[in-house]
Biopython code that builds the backbone (N, CA, C, O; Angstrom):
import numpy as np
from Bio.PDB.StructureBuilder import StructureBuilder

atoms = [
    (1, "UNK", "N", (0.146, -49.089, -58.750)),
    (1, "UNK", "CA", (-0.661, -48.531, -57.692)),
    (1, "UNK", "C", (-1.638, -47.529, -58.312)),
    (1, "UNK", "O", (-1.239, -46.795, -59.216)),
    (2, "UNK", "N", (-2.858, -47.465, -57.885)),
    (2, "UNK", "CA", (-3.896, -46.565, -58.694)),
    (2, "UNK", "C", (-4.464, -45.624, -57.663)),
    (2, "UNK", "O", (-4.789, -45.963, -56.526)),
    (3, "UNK", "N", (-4.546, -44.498, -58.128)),
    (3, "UNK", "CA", (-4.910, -43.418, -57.853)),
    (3, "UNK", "C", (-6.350, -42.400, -57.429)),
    (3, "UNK", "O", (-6.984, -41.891, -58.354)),
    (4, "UNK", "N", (-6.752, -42.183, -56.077)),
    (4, "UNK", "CA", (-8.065, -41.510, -57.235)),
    (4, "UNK", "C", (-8.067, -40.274, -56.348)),
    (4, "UNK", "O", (-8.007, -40.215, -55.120)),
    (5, "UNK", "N", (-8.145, -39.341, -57.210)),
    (5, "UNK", "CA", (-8.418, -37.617, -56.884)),
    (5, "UNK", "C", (-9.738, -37.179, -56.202)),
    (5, "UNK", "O", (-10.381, -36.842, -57.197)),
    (6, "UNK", "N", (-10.299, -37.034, -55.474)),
    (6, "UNK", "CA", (-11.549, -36.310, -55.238)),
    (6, "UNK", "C", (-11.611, -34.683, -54.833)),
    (6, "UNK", "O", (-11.015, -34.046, -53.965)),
    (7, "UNK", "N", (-12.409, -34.368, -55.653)),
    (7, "UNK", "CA", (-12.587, -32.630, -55.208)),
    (7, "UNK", "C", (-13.553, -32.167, -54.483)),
    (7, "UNK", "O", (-14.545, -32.859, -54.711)),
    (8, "UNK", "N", (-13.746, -31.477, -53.838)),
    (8, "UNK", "CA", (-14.935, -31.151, -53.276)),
    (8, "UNK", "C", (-15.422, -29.615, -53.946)),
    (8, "UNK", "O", (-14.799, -28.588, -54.215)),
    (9, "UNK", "N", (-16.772, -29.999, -54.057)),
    (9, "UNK", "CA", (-17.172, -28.751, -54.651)),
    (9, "UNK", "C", (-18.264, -27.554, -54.292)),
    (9, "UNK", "O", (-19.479, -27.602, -54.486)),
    (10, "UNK", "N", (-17.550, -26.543, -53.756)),
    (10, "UNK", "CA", (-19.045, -26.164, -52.465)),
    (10, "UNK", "C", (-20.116, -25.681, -52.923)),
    (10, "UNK", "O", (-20.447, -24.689, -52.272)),
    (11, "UNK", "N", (-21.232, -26.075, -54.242)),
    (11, "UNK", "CA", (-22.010, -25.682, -54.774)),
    (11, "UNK", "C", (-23.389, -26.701, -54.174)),
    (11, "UNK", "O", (-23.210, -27.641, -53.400)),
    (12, "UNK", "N", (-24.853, -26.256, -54.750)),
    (12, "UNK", "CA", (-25.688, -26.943, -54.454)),
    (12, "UNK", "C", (-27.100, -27.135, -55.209)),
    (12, "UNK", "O", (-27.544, -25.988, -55.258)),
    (13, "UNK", "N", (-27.899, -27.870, -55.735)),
    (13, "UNK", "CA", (-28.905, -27.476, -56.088)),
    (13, "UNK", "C", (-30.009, -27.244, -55.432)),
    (13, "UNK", "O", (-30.543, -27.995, -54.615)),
    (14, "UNK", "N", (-30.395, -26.108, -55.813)),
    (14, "UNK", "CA", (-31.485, -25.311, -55.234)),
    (14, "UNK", "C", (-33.132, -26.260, -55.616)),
    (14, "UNK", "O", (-33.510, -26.200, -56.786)),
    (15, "UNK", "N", (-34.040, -27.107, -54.563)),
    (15, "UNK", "CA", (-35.313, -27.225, -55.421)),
    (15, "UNK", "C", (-34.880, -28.450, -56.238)),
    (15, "UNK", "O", (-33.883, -29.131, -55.998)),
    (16, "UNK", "N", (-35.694, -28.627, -57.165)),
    (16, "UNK", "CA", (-35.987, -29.709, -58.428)),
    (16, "UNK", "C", (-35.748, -29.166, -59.396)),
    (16, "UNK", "O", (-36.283, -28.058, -59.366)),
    (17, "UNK", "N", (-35.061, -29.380, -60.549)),
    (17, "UNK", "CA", (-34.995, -29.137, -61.767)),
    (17, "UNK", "C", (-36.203, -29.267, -62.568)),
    (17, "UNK", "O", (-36.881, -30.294, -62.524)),
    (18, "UNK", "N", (-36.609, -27.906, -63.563)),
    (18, "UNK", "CA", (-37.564, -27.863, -63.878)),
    (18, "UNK", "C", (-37.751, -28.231, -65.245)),
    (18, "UNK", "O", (-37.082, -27.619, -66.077)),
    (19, "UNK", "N", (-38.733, -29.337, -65.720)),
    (19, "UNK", "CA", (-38.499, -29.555, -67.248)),
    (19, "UNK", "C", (-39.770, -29.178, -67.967)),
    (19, "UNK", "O", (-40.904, -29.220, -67.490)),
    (20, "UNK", "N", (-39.546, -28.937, -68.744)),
    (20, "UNK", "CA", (-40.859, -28.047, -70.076)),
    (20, "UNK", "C", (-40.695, -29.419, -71.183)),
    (20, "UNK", "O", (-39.573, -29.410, -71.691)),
    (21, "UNK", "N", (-41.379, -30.335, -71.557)),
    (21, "UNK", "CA", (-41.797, -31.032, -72.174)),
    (21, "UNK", "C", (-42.572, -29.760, -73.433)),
    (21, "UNK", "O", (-43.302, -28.813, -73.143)),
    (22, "UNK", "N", (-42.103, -30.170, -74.790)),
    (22, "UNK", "CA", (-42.342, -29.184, -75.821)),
    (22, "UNK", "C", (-42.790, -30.327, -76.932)),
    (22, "UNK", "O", (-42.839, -31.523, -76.642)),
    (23, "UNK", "N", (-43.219, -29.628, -78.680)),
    (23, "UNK", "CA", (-43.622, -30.925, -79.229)),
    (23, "UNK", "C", (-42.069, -31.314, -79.818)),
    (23, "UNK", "O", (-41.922, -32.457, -80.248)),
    (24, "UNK", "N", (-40.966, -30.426, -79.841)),
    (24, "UNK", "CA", (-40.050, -30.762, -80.938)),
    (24, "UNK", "C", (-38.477, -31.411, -79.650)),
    (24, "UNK", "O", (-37.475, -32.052, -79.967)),
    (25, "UNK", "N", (-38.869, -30.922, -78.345)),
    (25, "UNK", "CA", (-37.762, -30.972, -77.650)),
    (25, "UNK", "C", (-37.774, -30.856, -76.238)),
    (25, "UNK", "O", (-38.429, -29.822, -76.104)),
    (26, "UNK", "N", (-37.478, -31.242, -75.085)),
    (26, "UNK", "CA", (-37.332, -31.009, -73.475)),
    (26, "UNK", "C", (-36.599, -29.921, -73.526)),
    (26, "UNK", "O", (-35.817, -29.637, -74.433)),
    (27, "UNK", "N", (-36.852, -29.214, -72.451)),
    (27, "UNK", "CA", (-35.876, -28.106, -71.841)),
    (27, "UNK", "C", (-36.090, -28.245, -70.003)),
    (27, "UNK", "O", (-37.081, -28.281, -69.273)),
    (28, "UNK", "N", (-34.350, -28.303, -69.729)),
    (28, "UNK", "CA", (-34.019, -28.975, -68.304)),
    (28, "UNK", "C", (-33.720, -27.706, -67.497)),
    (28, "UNK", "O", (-32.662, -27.195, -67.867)),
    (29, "UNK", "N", (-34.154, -27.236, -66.796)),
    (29, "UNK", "CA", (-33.980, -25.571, -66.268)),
    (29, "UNK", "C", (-33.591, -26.113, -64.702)),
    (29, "UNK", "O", (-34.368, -26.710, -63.957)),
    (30, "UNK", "N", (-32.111, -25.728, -64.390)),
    (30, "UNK", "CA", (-31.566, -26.448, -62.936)),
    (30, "UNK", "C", (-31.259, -24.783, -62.033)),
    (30, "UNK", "O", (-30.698, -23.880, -62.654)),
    (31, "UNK", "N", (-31.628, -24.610, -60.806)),
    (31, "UNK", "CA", (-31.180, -23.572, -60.027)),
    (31, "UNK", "C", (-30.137, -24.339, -59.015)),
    (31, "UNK", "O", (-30.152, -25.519, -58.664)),
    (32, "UNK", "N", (-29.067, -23.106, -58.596)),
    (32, "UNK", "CA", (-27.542, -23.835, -58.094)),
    (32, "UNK", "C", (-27.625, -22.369, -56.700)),
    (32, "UNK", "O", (-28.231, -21.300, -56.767)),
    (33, "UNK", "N", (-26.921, -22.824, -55.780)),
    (33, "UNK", "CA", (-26.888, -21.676, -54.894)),
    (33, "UNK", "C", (-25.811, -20.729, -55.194)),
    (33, "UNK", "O", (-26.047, -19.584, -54.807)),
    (34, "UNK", "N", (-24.310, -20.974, -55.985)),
    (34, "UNK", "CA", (-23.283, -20.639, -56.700)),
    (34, "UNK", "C", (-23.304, -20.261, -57.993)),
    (34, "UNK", "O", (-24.434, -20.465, -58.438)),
    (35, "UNK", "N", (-22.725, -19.896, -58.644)),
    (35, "UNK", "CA", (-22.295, -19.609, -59.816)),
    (35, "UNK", "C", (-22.064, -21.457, -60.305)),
    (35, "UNK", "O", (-21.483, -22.301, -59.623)),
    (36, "UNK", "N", (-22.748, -21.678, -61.716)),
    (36, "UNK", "CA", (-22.351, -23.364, -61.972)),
    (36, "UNK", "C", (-21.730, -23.124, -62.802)),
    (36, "UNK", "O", (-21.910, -22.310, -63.708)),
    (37, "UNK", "N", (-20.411, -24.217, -62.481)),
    (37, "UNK", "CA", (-19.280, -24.328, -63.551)),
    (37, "UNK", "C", (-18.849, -25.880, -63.668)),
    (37, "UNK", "O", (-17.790, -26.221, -63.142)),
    (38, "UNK", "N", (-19.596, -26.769, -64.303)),
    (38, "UNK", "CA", (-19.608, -27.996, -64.501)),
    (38, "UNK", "C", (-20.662, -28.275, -65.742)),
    (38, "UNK", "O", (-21.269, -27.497, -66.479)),
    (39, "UNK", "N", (-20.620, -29.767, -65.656)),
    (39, "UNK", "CA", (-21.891, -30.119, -67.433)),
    (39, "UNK", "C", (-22.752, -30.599, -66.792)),
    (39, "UNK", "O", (-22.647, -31.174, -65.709)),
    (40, "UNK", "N", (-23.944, -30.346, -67.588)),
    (40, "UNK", "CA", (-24.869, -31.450, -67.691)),
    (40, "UNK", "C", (-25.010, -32.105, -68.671)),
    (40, "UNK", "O", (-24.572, -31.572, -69.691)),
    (41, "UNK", "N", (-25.605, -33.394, -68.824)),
    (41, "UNK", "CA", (-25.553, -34.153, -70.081)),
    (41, "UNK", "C", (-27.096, -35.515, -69.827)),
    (41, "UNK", "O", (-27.671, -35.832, -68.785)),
    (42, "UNK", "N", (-27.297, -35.962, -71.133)),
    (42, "UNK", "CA", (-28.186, -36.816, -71.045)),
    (42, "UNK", "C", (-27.503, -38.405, -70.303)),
    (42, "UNK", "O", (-26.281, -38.560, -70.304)),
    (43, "UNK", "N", (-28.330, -39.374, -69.772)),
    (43, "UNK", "CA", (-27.964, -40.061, -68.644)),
    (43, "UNK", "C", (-27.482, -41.092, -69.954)),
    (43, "UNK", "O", (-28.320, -41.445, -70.784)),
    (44, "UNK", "N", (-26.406, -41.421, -70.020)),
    (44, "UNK", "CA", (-25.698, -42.570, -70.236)),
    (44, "UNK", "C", (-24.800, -42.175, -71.871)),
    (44, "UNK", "O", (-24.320, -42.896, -72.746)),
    (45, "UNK", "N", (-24.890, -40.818, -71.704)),
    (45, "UNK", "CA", (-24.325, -39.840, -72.967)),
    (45, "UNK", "C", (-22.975, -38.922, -72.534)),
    (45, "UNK", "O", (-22.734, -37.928, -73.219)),
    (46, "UNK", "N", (-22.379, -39.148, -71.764)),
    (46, "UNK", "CA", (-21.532, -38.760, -71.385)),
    (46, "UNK", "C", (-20.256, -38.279, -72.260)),
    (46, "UNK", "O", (-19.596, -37.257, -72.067)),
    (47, "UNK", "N", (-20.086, -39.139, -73.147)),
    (47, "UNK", "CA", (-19.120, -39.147, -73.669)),
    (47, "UNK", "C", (-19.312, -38.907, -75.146)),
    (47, "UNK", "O", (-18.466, -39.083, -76.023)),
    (48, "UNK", "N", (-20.894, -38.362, -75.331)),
    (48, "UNK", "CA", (-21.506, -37.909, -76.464)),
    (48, "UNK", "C", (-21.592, -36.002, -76.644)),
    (48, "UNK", "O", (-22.412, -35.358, -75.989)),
    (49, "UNK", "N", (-20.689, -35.387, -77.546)),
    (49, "UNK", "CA", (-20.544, -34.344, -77.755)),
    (49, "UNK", "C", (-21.920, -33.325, -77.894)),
    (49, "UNK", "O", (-22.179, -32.237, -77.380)),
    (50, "UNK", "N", (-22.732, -34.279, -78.913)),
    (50, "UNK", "CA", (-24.323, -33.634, -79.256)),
    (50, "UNK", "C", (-24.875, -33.849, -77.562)),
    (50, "UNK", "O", (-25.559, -32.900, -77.176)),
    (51, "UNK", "N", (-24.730, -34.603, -76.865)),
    (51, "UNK", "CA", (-25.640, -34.664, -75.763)),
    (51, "UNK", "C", (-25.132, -34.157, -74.080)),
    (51, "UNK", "O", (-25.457, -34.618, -72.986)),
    (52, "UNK", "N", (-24.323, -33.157, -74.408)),
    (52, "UNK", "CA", (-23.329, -32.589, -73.332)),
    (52, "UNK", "C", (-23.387, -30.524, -73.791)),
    (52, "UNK", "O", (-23.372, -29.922, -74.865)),
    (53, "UNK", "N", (-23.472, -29.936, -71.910)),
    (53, "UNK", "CA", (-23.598, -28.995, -72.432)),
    (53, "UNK", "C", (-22.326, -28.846, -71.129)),
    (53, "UNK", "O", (-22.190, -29.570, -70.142)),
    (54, "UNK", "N", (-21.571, -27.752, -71.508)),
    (54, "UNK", "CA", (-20.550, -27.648, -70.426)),
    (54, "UNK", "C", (-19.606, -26.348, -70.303)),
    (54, "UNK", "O", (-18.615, -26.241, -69.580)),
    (55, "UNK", "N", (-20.217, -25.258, -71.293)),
    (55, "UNK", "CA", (-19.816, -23.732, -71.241)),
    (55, "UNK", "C", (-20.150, -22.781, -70.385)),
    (55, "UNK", "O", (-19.921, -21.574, -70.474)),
    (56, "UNK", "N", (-21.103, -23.795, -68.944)),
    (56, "UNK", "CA", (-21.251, -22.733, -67.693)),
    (56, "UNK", "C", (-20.137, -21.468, -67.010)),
    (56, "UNK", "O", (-20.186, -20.415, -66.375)),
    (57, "UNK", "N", (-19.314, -22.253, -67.537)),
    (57, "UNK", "CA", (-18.166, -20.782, -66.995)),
    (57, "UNK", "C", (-17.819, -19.754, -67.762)),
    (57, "UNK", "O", (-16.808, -19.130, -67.440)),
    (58, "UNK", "N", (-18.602, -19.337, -68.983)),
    (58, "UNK", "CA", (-18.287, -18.590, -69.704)),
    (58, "UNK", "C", (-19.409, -17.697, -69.459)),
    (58, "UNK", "O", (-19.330, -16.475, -69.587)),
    (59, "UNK", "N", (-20.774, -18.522, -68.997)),
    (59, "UNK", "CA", (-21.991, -17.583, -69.302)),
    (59, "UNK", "C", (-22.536, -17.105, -67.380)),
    (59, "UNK", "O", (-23.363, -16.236, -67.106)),
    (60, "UNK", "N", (-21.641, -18.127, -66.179)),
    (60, "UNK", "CA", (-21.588, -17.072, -64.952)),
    (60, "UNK", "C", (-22.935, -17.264, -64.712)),
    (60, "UNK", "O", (-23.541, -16.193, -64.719)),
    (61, "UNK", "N", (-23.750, -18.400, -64.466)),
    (61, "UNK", "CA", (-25.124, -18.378, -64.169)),
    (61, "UNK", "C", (-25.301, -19.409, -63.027)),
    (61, "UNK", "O", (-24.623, -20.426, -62.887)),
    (62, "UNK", "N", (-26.352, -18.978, -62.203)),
    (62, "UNK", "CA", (-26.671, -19.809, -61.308)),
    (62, "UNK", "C", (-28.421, -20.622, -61.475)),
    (62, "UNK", "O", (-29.289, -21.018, -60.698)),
    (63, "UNK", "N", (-28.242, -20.553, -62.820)),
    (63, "UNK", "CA", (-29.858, -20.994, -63.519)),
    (63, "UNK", "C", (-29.261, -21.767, -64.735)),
    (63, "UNK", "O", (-29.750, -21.526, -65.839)),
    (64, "UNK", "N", (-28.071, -22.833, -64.617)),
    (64, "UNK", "CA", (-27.545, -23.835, -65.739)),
    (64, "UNK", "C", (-28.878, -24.325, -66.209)),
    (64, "UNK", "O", (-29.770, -24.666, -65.432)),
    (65, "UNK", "N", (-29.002, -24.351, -67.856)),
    (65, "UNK", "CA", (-29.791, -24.999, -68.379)),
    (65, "UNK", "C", (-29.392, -25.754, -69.671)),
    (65, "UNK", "O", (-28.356, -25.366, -70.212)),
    (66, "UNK", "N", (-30.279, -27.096, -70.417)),
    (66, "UNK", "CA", (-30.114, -27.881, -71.304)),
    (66, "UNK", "C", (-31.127, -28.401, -72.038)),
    (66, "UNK", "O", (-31.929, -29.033, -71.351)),
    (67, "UNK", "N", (-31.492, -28.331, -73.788)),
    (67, "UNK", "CA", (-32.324, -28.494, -74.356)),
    (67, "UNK", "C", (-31.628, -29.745, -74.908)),
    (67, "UNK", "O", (-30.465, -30.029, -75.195)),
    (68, "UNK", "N", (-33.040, -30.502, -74.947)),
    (68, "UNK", "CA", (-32.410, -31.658, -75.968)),
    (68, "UNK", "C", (-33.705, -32.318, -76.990)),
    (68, "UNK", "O", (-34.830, -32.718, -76.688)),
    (69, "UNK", "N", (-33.155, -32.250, -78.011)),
    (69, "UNK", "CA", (-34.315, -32.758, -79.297)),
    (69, "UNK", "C", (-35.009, -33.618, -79.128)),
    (69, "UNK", "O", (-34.201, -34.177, -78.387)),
    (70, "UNK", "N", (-35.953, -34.392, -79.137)),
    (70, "UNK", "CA", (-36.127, -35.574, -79.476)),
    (70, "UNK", "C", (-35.521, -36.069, -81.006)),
    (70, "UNK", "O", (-35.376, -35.420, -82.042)),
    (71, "UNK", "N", (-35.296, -37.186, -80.758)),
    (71, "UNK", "CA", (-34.529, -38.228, -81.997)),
    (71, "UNK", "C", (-32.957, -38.172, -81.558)),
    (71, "UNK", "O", (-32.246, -38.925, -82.224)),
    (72, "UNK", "N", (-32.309, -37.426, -80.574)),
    (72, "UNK", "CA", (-31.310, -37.167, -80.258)),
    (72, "UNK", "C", (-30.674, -37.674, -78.870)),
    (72, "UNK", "O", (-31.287, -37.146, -77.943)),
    (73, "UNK", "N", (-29.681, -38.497, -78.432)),
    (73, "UNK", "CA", (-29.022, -38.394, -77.178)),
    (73, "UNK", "C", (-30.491, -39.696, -76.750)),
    (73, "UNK", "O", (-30.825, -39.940, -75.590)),
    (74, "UNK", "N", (-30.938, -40.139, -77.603)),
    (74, "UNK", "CA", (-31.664, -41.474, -77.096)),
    (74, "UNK", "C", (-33.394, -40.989, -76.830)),
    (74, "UNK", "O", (-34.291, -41.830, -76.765)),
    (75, "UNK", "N", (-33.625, -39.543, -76.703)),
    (75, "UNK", "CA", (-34.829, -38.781, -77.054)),
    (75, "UNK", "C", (-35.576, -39.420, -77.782)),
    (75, "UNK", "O", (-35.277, -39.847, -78.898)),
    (76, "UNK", "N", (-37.142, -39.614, -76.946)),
    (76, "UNK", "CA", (-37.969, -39.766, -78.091)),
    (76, "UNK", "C", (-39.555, -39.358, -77.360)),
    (76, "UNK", "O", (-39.822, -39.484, -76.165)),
    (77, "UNK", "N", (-40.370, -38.910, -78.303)),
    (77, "UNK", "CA", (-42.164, -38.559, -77.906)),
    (77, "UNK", "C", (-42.252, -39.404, -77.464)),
    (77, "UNK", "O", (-41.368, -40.240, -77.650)),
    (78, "UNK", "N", (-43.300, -39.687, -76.660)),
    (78, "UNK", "CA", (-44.050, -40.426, -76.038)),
    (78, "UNK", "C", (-45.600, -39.599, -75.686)),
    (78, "UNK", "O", (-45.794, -38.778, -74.789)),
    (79, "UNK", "N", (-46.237, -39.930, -76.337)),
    (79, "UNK", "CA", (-47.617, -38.871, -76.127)),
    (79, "UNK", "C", (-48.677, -39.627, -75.083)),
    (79, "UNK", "O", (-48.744, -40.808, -75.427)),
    (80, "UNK", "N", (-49.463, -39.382, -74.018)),
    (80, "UNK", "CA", (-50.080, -40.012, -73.872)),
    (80, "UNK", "C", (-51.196, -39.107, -72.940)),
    (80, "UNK", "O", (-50.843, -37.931, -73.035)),
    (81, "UNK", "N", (-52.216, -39.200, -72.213)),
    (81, "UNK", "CA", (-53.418, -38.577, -72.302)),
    (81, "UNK", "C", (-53.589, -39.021, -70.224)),
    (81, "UNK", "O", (-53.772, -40.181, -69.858)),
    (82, "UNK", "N", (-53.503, -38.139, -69.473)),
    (82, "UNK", "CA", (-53.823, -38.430, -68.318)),
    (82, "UNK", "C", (-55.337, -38.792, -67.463)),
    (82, "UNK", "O", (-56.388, -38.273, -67.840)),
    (83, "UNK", "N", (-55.314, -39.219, -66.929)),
    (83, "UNK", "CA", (-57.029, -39.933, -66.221)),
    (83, "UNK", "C", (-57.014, -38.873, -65.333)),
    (83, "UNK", "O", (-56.098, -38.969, -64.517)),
    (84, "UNK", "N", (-57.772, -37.811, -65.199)),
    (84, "UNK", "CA", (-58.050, -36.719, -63.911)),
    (84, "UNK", "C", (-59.041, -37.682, -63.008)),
    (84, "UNK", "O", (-60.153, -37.302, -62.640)),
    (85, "UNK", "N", (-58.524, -38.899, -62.719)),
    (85, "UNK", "CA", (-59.442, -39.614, -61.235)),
    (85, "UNK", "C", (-58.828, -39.275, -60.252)),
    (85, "UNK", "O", (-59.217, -39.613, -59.134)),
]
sb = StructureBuilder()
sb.init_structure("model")
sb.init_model(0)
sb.init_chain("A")
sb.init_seg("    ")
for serial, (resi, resn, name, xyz) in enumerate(atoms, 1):
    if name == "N":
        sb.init_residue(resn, " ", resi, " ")
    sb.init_atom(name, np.array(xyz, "f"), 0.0, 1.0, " ", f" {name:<3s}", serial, name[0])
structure = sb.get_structure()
């Protein structure tokens, strides 16, 4: 017989997560209405140590954030030049 646990968690995100596109790396800047005590991680990296951040309960913030390199966690440039039409 199989099992499944669900928790509920009364937190929320505040807005859109804000990202800063840089030349060497992204930075993911998330606002929470709570104190965040959970990970974030790159999408299909879960189970990747380099691509997981998850020490929110040590640092007590309601502004969780995550940098990630390019060449890393599947990261990569993409440069390209927008049409102001």
């Amino acid at each position: 017989m199989d099992y499944v646990v669900a928790i509920t968690i009364d937190n929320d995100i505040i807005g859109d997560p804000d990202i800063e596109c840089l030349d060497e790396e992204i930075r993911i800047f998330v606002k929470t209405r709570k104190i965040f005590n959970g990970r974030i991680y790159a999408k299909g990296k879960a189970d990747n140590s380099a691509c997981i951040k998850d020490n929110f309960a040590q640092e007590r913030t309601t502004k969780p954030h995550m940098f990630l390199k390019f060449g890393t966690c599947g990261m990569r440039s993409l440069r390209s030049v927008s049409n102001p039409e």
